[in-house]
C-alpha positions in Angstrom: -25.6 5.1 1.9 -25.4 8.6 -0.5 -24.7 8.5 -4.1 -23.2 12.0 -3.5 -19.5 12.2 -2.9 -19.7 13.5 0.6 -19.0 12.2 4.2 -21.5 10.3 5.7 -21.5 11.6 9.2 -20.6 14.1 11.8 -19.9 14.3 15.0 -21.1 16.6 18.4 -21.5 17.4 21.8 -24.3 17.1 24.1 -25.1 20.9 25.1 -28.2 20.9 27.3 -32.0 20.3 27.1 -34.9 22.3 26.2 -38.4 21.5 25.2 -40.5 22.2 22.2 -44.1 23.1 21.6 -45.2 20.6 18.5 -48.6 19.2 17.2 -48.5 15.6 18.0 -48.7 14.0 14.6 -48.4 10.2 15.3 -52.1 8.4 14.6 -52.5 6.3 18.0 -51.1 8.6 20.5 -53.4 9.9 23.1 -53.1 13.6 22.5 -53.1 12.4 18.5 -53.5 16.4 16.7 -53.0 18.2 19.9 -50.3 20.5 20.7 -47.9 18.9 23.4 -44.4 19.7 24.7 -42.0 17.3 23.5 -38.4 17.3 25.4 -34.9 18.1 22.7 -31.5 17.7 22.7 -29.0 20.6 21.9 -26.1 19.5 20.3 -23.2 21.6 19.5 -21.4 21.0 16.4 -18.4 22.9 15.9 -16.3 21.4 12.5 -14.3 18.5 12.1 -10.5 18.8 11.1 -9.6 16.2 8.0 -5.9 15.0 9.4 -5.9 11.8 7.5 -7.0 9.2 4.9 -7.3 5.6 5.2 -7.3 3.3 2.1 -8.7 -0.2 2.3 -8.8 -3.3 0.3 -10.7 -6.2 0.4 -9.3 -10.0 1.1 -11.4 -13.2 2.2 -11.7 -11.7 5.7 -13.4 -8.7 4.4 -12.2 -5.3 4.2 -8.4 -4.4 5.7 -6.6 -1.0 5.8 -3.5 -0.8 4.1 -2.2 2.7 4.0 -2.5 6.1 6.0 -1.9 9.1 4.6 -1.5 12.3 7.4 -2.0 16.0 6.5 1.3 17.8 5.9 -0.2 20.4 8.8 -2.0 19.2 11.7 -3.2 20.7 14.5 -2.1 21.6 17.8 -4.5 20.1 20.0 -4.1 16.5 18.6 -1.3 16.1 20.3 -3.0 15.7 23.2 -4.8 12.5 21.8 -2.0 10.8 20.0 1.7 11.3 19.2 2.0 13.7 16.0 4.3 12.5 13.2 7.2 15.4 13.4 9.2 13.5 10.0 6.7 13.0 7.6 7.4 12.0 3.8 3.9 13.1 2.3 4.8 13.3 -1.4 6.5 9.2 -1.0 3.5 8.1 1.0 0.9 9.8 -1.1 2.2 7.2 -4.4 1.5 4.3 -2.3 -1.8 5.6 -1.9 -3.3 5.5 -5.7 -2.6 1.6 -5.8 -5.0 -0.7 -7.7 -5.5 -2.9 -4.9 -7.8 0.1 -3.2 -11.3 -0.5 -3.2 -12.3 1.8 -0.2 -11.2 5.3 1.2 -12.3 6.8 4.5 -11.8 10.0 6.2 -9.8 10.1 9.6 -10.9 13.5 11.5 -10.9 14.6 14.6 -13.4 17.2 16.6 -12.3 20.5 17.3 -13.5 20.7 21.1 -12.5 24.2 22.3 -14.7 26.0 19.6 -17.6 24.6 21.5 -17.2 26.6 24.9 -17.4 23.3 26.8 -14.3 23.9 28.3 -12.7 20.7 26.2 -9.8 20.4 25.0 -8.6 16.7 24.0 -10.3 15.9 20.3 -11.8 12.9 19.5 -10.5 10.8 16.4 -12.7 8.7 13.8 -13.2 7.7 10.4 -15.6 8.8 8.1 -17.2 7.1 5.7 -17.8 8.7 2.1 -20.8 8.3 -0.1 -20.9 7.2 -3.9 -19.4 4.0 -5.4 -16.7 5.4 -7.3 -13.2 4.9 -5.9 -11.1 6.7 -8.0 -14.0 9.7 -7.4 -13.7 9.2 -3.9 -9.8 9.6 -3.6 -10.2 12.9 -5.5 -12.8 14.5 -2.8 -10.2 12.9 0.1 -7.1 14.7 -1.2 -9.1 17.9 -1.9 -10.4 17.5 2.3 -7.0 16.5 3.6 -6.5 18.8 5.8 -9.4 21.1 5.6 -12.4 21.2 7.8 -16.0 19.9 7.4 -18.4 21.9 8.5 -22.1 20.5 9.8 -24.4 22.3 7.0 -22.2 20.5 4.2 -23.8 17.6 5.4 -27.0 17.9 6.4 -29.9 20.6 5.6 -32.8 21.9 7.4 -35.4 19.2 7.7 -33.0 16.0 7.6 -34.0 13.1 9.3 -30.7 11.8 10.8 -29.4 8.3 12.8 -28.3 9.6 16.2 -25.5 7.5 18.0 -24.4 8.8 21.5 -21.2 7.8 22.9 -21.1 7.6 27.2 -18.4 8.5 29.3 -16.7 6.1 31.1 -18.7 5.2 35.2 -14.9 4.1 36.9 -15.0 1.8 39.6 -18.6 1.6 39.7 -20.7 -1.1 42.2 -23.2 -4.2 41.3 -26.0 -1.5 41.8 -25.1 1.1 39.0 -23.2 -1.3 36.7 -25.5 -4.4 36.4 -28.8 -3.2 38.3 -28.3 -5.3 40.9 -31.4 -5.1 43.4 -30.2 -2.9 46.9 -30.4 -5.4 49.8 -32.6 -4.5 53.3 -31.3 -2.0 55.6 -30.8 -4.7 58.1 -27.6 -6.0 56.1 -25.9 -2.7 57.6 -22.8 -1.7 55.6 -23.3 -3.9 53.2 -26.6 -2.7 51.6 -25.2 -1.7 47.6 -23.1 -5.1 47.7 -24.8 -8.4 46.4 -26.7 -11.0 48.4 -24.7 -14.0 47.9 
C-alpha cells in the first residue's frame, strides 16, 4: 500500500526476451561477484484509458460496490470488449456518487492495445486500486482521472522494485498431457499414447 494518492498498478504486454550482462550479487550463488548473463522480460506499456469509477462500501460480508460512474467520452475500441452506454446521465449519476456510505473508490481502465504494435486490438478492463487512506482525497484524484490516461512513469521510476503478475491465454480443448501433466503412455498403446491409462 502507498500513502501517495496514486494508482497502485499498471498493466502490459509481454514483448519478447533478451538477456542482460549483470554482476551476480546474491551471497550463496555459485558465480557469487562474477559477471553472468541473466535472461529479461520486455514489456510494453503503452497507457491506460480511466473510463470509469467504482465506489464501495463496507457491510458484514466485507467490501461491496455500489455505484459506477462512466466517462462522458469513451473510446472507440471498448466497444469491442463490452457494450458502451450511448444514454448516459453523468451529472445525476455523479450525486449518487459523493454518498456517505463510501468508504472505497477504485479506478476502472482499460489498456490501449493498438499503441503497442502487437497487432491488438480488443482492450482489457480492470480496476485499479488507489493509495492513501483518505476517501474524500481519493474521490478528488478519481474525478480529476476520469477519463484521462495514466501513463507508466506516473507510477513507477527508474530503480523500482515491482510485484509482477502475468495473466495466460486461454490452452482450448487441451488433452490430459498438457492440462494436468499426465504421464505419455508406451508406444505400444498405438493411437492412444497422449490419452490416460485407465
Amino acid at each position: 500500500a502507498s500513502k501517495d494518492i496514486k494508482p497502485l498498478g499498471f498493466a502490459g504486454y509481454k514483448a519478447g526476451m533478451t538477456h542482460v550482462m549483470a554482476v551476480d550479487k546474491r551471497v550463496n550463488s555459485p558465480t557469487a561477484g562474477q559477471l553472468t548473463q541473466l535472461p529479461v522480460t520486455i514489456i510494453d506499456c503503452p497507457p491506460l484509458s480511466v473510463f470509469g469509477v467504482r465506489a464501495y462500501c463496507h457491510d458484514y460480508n466485507g467490501p461491496r460496490s455500489t455505484k459506477d460512474l462512466f466517462s462522458k467520452t469513451l473510446q472507440k475500441d471498448l466497444s469491442r470488449k463490452i457494450k458502451v452506454p450511448k444514454n448516459y446521465d453523468f451529472e445525476s449519476r455523479f450525486k449518487e456518487f459523493e454518498s456517505a456510505e463510501t468508504t472505497d473508490v477504485k479506478l476502472i481502465v482499460h489498456t490501449l492495445p493498438a499503441r503497442s504494435g502487437l497487432g491488438k486490438k480488443k482492450p482489457e478492463i480492470f480496476e485499479l486500486a488507489i493509495g492513501g487512506s483518505d476517501v474524500k482525497s481519493k474521490i478528488e484524484y478519481a474525478k480529476q482521472m476520469l477519463g484521462k490516461e495514466i501513463t507508466v512513469k506516473e507510477i513507477f521510476k527508474n530503480g523500482d522494485w515491482v510485484d509482477a503478475v502475468s495473466v495466460t491465454t486461454g490452452k482450448g480443448f487441451s488433452g490430459t498431457i498438457k492440462r494436468h501433466g499426465v504421464k505419455m503412455l508406451d508406444h505400444k498403446e498405438g493411437k492412444n499414447r497422449r490419452g490416460i491409462g485407465s
